[in-house]
VOLUM-252033 format. One record per atom (N, C-alpha, C, CB): z, y, x; residue in one letter. Coordinates in steps of 0.1 Angstrom, whole numbers, plus 5000, padded with zeros to 4 digits. Glycine has a CB too. Example, Ala and Ser with C-alpha at 12.3 -4.5 7.8 and 13.67 -1.06 7.14 Angstrom:
2
507849435132A/507849555123A/507849675132A/509049555113A/507149785128S/507149895137S/507950005129S/505749945141S/
This chain:
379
101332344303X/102032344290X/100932314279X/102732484287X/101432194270X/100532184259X/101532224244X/099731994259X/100532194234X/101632224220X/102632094218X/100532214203X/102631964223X/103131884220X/104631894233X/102031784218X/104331964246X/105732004256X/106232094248X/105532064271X/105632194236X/106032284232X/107232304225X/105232314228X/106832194214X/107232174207X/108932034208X/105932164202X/108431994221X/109531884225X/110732004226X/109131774242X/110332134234X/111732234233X/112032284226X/112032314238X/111632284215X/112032364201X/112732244189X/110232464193X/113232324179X/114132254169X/113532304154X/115932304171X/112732434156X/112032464146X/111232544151X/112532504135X/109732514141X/108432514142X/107832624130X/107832364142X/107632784133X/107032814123X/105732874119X/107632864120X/104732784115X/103432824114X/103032934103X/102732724111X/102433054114X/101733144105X/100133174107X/102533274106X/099733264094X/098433294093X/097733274083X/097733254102X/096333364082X/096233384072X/095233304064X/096133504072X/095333324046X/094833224040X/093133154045X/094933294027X/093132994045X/092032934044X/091232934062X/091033034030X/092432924075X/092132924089X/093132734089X/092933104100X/093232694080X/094532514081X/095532564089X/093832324091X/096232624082X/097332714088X/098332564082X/097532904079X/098832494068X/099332394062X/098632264069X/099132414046X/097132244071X/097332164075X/097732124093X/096432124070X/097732264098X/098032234114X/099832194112X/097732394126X/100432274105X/101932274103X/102232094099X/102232394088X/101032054092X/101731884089X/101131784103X/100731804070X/100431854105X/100131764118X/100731774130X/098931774122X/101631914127X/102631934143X/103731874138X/103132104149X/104431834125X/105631744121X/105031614119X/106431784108X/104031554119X/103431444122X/103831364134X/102231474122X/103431494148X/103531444166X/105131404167X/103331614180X/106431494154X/107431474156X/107931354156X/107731534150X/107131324143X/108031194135X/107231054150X/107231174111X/106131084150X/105730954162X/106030934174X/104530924166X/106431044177X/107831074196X/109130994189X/108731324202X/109531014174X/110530954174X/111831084169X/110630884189X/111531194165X/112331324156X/112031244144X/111631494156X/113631294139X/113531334126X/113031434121X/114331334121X/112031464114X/110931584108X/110731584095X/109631584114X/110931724094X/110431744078X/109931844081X/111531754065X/108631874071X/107832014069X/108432094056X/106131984067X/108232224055X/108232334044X/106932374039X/108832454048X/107232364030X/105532434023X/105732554013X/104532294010X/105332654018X/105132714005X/104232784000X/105832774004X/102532714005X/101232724004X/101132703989X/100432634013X/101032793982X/100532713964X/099232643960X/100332833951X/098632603976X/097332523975X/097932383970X/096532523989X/099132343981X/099832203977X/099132093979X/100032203963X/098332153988X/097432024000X/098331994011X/095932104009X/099331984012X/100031944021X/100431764013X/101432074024X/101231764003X/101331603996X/100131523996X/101631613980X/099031543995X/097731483995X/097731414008X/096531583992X/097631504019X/097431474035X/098731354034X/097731634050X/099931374032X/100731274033X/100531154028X/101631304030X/100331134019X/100231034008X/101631034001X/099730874014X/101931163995X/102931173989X/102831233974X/103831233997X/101831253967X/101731313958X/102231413956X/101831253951X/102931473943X/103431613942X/104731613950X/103831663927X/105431723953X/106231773960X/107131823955X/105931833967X/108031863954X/109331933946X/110631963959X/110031803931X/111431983951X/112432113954X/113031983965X/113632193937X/113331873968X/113931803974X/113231763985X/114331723967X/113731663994X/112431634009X/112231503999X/113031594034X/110731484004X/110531324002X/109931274014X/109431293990X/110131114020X/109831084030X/108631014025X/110931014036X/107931004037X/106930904035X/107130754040X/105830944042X/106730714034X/107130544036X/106830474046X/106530454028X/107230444053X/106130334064X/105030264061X/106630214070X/105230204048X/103930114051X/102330244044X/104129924039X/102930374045X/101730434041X/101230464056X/102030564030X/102630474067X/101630534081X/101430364085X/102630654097X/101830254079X/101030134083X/099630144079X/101630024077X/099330154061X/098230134059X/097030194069X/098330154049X/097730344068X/096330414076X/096630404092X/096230604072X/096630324096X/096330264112X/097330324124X/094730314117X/098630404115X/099530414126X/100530374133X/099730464126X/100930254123X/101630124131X/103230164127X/101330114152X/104330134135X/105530174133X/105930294140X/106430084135X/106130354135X/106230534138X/108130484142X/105730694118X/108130574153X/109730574159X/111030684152X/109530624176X/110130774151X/111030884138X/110830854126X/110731044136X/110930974115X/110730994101X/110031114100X/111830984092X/109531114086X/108631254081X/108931274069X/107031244081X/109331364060X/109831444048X/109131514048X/110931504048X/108531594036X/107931704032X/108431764017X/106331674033X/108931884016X/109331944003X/108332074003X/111131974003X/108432143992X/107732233985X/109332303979X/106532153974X/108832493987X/110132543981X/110132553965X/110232693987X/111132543962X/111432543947X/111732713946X/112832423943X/111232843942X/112232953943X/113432953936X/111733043940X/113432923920X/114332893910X/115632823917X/113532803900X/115132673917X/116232633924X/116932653939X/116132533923X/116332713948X/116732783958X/117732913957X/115632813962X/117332993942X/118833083941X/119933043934X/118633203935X/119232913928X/120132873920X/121332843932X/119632753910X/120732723939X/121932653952X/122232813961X/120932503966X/121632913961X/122733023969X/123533093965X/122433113976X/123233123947X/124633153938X/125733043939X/124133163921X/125532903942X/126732783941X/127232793956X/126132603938X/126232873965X/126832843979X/127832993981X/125432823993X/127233103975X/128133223975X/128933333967X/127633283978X/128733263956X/129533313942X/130733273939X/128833283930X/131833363939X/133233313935X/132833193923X/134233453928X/133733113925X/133933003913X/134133053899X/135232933915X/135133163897X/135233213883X/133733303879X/136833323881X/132433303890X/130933443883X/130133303882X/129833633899X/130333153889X/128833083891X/128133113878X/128832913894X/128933043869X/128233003853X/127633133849X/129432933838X/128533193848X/128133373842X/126833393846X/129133513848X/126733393862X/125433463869X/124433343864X/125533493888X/124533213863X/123033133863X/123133113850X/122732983873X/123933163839X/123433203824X/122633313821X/124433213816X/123133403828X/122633563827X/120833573822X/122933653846X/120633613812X/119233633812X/118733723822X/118833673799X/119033833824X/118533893836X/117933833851X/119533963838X/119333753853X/118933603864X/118533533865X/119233543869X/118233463855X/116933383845X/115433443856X/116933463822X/115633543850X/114433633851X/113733673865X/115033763845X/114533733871X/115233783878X/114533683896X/116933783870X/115233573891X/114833493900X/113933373904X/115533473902X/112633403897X/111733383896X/110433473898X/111933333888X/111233603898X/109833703902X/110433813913X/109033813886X/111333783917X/112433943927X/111333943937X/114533903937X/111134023940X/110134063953X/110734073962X/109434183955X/110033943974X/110433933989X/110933783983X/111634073998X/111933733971X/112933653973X/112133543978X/113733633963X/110833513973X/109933383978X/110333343993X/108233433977X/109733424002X/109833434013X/111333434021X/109133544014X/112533494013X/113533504016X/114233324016X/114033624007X/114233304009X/114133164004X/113733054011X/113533163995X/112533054014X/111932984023X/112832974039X/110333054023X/113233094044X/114133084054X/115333044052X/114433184059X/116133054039X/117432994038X/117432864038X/118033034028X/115832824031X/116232674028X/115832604045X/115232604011X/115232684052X/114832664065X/116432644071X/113832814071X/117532724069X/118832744077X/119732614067X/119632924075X/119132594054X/119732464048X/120132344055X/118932414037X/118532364058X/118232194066X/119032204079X/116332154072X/118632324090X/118932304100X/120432274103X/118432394105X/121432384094X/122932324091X/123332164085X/123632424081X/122632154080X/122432024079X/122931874086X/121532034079X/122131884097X/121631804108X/121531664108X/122231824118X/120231684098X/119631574088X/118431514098X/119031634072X/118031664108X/116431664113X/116531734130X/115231794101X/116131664132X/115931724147X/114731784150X/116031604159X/113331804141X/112531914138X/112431924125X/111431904144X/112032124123X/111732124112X/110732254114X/113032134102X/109532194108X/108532294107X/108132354092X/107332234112X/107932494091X/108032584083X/106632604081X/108732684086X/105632604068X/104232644067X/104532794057X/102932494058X/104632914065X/104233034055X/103133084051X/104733124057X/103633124040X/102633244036X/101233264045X/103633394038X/100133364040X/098933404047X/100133524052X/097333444037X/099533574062X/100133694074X/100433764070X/099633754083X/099933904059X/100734024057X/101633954046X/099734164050X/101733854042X/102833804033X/104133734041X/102133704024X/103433704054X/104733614063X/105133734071X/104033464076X/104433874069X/105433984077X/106834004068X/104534164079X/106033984054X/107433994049X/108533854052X/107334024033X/108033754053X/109033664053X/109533684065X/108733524051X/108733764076X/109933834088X/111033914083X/109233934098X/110234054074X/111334104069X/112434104059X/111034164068X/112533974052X/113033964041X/114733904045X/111933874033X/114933894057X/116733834061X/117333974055X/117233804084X/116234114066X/116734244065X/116834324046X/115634334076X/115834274044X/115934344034X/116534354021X/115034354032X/116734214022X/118134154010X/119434194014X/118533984010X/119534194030X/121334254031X/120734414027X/122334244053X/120034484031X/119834614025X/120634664012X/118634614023X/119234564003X/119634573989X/120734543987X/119034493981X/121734443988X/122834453986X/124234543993X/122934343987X/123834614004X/124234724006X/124134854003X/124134734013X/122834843995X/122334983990X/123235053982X/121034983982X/122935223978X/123335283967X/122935273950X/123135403972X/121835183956X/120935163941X/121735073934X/119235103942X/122034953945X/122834863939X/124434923934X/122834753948X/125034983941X/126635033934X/126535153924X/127835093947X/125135223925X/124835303911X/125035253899X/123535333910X/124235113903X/123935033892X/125234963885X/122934923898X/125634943897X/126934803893X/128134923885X/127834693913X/127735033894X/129335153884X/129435163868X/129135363886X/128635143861X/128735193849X/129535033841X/127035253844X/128934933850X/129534793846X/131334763848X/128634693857X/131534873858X/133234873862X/133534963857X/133734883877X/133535033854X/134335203848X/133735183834X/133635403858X/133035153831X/132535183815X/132635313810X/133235123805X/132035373819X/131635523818X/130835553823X/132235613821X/129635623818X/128235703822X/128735863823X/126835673808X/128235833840X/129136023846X/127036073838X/129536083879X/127336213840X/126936273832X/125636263840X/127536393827X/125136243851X/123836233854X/123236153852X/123636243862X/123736043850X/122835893850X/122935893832X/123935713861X/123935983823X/123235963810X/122235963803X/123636003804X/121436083805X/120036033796X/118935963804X/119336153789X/118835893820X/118635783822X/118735623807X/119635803834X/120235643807X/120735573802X/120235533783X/122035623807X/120135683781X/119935703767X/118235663763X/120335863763X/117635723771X/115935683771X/116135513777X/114735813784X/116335473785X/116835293784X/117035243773X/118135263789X/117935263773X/118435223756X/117735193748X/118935313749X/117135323741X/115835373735X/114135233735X/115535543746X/114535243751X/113035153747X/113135023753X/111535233753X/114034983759X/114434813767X/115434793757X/115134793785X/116534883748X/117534793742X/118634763748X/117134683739X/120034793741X/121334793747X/121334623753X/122634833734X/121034553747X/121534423754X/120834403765X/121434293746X/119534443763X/119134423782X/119634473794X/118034453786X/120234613788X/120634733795X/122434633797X/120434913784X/122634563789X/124234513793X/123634373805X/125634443775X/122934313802X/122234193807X/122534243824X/120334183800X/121934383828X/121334403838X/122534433845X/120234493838X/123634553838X/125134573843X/125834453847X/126034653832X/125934333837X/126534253841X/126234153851X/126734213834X/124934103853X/124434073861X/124634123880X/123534093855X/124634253879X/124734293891X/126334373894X/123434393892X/126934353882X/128334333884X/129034243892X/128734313872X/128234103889X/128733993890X/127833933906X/128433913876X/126933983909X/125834003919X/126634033929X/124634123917X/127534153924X/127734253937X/129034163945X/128234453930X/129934023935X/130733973946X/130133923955X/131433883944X/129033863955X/128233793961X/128133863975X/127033783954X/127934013976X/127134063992X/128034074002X/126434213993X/129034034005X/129834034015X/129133884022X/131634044010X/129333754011X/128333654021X/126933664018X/128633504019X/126233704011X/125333734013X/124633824027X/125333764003X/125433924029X/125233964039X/124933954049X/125733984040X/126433824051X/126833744064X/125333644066X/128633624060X/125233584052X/124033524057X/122733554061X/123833474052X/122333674060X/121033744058X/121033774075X/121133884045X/122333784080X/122433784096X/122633654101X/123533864101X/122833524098X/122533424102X/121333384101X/123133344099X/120433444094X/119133354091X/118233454103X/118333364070X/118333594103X/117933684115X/118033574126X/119033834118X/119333544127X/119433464138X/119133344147X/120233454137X/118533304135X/117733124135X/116533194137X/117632984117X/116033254133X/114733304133X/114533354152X/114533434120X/115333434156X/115733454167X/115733374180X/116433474165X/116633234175X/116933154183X/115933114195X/117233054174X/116633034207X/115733024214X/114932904214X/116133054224X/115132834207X/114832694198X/114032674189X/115732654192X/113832794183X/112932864172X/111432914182X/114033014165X/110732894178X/109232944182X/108232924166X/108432824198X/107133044171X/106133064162X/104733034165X/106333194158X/104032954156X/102432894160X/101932954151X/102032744159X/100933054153X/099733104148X/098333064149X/099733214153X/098033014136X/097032964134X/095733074130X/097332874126X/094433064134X/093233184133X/092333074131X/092933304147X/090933124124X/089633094134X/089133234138X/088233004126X/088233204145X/087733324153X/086833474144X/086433234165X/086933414131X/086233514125X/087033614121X/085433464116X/085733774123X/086533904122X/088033914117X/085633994113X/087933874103X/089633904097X/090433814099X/089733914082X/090533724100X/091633634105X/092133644117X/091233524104X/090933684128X/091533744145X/092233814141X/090633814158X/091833954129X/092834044135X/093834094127X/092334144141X/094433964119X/095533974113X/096133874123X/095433954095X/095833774130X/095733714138X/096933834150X/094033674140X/096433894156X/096533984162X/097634104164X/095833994160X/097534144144X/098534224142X/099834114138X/098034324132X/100133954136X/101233914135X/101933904150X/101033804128X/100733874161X/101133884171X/101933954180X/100533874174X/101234054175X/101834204179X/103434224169X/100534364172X/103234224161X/104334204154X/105434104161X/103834164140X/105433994164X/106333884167X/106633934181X/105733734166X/106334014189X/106434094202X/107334204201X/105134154206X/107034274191X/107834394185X/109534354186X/107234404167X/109334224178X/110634184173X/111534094179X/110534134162X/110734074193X/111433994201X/111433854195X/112734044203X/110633814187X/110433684185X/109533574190X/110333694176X/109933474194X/109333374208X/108133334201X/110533224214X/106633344208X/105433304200X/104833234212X/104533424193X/104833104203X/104632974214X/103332904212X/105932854213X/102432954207X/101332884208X/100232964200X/101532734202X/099532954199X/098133004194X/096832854189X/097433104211X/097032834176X/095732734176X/094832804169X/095832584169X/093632774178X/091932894170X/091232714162X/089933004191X/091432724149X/090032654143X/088932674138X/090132604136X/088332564137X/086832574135X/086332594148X/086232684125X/086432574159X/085632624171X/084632574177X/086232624180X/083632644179X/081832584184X/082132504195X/080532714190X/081332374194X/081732324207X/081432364220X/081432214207X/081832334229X/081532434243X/079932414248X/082532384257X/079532264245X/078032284249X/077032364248X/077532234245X/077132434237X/076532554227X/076132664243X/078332654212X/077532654254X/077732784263X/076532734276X/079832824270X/076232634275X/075632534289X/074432584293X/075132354284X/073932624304X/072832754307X/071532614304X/072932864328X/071932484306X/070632364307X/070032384294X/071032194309X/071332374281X/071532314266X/070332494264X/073932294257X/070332594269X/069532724271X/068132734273X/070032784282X/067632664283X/066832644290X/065832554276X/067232574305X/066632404271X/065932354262X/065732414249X/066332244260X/066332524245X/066032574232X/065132684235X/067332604223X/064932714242X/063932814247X/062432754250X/064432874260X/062932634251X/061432584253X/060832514239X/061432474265X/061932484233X/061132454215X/060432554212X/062232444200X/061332684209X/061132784205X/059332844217X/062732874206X/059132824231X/058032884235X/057032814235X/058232934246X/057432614233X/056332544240X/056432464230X/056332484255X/056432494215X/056532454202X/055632374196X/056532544196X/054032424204X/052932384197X/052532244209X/051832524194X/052932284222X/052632184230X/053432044229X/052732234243X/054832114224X/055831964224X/055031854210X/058032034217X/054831934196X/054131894187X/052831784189X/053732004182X/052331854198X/050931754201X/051331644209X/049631834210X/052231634216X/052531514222X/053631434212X/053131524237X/053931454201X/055031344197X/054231274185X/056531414191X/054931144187X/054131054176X/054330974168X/053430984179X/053830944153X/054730844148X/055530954136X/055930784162X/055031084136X/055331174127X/054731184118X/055331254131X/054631184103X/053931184096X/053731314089X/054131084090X/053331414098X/053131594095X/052131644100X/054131694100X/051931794097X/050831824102X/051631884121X/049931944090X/050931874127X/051031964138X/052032074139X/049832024139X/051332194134X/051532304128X/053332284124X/050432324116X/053232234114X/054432224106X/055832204111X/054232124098X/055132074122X/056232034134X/056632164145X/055531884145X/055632194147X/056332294160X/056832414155X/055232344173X/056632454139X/057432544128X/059032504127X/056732524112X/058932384125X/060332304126X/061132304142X/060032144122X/060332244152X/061132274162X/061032434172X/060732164170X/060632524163X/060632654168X/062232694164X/059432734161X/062132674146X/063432694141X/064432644149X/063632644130X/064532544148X/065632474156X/066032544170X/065132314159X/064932534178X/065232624194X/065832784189X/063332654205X/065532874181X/065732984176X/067632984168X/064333004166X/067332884165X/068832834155X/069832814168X/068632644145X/069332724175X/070332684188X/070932794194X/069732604200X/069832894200X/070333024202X/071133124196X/069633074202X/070833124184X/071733174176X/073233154176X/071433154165X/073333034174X/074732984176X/075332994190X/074732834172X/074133014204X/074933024212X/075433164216X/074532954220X/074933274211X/075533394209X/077033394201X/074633464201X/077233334189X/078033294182X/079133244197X/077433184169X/078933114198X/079533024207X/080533154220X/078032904215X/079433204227X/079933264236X/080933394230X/078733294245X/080833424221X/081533564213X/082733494212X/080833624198X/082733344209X/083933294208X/085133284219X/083533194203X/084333254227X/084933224241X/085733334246X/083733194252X/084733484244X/084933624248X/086833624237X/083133754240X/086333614226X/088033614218X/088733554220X/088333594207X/088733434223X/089633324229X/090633384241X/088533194235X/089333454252X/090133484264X/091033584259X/089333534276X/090933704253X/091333804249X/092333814240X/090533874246X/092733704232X/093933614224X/095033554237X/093133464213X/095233464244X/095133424249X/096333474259X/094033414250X/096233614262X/097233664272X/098633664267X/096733794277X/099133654254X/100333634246X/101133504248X/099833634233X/100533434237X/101233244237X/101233164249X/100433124228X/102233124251X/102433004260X/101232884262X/103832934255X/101032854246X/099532764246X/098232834236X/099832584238X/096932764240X/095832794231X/095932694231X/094732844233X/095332634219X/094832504215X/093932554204X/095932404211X/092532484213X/091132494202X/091032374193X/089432504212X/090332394178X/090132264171X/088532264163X/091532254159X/088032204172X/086232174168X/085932184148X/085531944175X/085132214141X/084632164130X/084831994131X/083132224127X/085031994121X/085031834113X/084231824104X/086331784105X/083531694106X/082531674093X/083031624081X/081431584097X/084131594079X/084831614068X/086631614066X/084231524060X/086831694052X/088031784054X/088731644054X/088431914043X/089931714059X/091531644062X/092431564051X/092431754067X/092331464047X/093231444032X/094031334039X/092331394014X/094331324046X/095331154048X/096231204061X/093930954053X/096831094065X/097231084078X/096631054091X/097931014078X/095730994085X/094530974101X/093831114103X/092930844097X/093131184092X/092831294097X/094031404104X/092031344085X/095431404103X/095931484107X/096231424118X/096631544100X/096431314125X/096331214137X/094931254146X/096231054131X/094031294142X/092431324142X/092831494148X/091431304122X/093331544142X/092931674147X/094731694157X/092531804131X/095731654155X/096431644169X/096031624178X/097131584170X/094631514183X/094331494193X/093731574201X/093831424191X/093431734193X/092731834198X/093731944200X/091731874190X/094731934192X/096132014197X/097031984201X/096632074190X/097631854203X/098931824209X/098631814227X/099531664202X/097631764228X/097331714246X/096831884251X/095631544249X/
């Protein structure tokens, strides 16, 4: 099994992990493999780095997909690609805007997306980011615009919530907080406990915000019957067996082991975790007992290597200071190297694939570089 069989059995692709391991850019290069098998593919971004448009040659991104053109995968040397490639950037705003039009009686739409409260409201709600990002994930897929669609989330304790966030919106809208709230908007009466709540409110937010918020979640509350419904269809995509999750790390301390705890997490939940890519990875030579033997001998026979080389314009001394370092350096890294190997194995017993990705000597901005580093994760 490689990432690219992996990925031929899945319909959606969702990359996680945490900030600054190319968690966005592995995600554009696994809808990259799509679009050149011949899928229709579109990626999700909702990295606010916004290095994902750049790698395309698509400039900014917005609330809609944009395709990339052919003659941009012409220019950069990849000929005629057999699928397509789209990339959007979640919009949050307009993302609640389109699920108030998809679940709001006809006579609340205008009311609710005038409401200053929901103005407000839906641009900062905690979790909705994340929540969002899956709906518009279940947009596309109902759709069936794309035969893959890959998802780039959040860094990791932020993509636990975009695990938890299907659950936690039907919550809220089932809660008591919410029909506390919404009673005073239907009866127009404050029972006697929630009055001086009400009166200190008043007092320092101001009756009209205080009606802003009643009406709002007056008008909210038609909404949770499908809201509901949907908050269990998106559980369900997420679920699916079609659905798989790629976790991206490099090997260093904090990223393994948030690395680790998503892992654990996606186990927990019965959710299918189909790959594992580690970047930045030492190359294997580093481990070679020969590649050992020669850096041990800069480092012991430093002053003898010196006197025989020629054509150097140094002192002696200076040289076998320099190739001491170097033999001492090599070592170093191959402690490093082999520590790596040691985590690799020990990651490893989870995902279906590993896929290692070497340093690059320079970063990724186009389509060739993300062509460039598939070559280390799709085969």
């Amino acid at each position: 099994m490689n990432l690219a069989k992996l990925v031929e059995g899945h319909r959606v692709i969702v990359a996680a992990g945490s900030g600054g391991v190319g968690k966005t850019t592995v995600a554009a290069s696994v809808a990259l493999w799509g679009a050149l098998v011949g899928r229709r593919t579109v990626v999700i971004t909702i990295d606010p780095a916004r290095r994902l448009a750049s790698s395309m040659g698509l400039g900014a991104l917005g609330a809609g997909e944009r395709e990339v053109p052919p003659e941009v995968f012409a220019k950069q040397g990849l000929g005629t690609v057999r699928g397509s490639l789209a990339a959007m950037m979640l919009d949050q705003k307009g993302a609640w805007d389109a699920l108030v039009e998809r679940h709001a009686p006809a006579e609340a739409r205008a009311r609710i997306l005038a409401n200053p409260f929901y103005q407000h409201l839906s641009q900062t709600f905690a979790g909705s980011h994340e929540y969002m990002a899956i709906e518009q994930l279940c947009v596309l897929a109902e759709s069936g615009r794309y035969d893959l669609i890959v998802v780039d989330t959040p860094p990791t304790r932020n993509a636990i919530d975009f695990l938890d966030a299907p659950e936690r919106m039907a919550e809220f809208f089932s809660s008591r907080l919410l029909r506390w709230l919404t009673a005073p908007a239907k009866s127009r009466v404050v029972n006697f406990a929630s009055k001086p709540f009400y009166t200190v409110a008043d007092r320092i937010l101001g009756s009209q915000f205080l009606e802003d918020i009643a009406e709002f979640f007056g008008l909210f509350q038609k909404m949770a019957p499908g809201f509901v419904e949907r908050a269990d269809a998106v559980t369900r995509t997420l679920s699916d067996r079609r659905t798989t999750f790629v976790v991206v790390s490099t090997l260093e301390a904090a990223p393994v082991h948030e690395a680790e705890y998503f892992i654990e997490e996606l186990e927990r939940r019965h959710l299918h975790l189909g790959a594992l890519v580690l970047n930045k990875v030492l190359p294997p030579y580093l481990r070679r007992t020969a590649a050992t033997g020669v850096a041990r001998s800069l480092g012991n026979d430093a002053d003898a290597i010196a006197g025989k080389l020629r054509g150097i314009d140094a002192e002696p001394a200076a040289i076998a200071r320099v190739l001491q370092t170097v033999g001492e350096g090599f070592l170093n890294y191959q402690v490093v190297a082999k520590r790596e190997a040691e985590q690799r194995a020990e990651l490893a017993t989870n995902p279906e694939v590993v896929a290692t990705v070497p340093y690059f000597d320079d970063d990724i901005h186009d389509l060739a570089g993300l062509l460039r580093l598939g070559d280390n994760i799709w085969r």
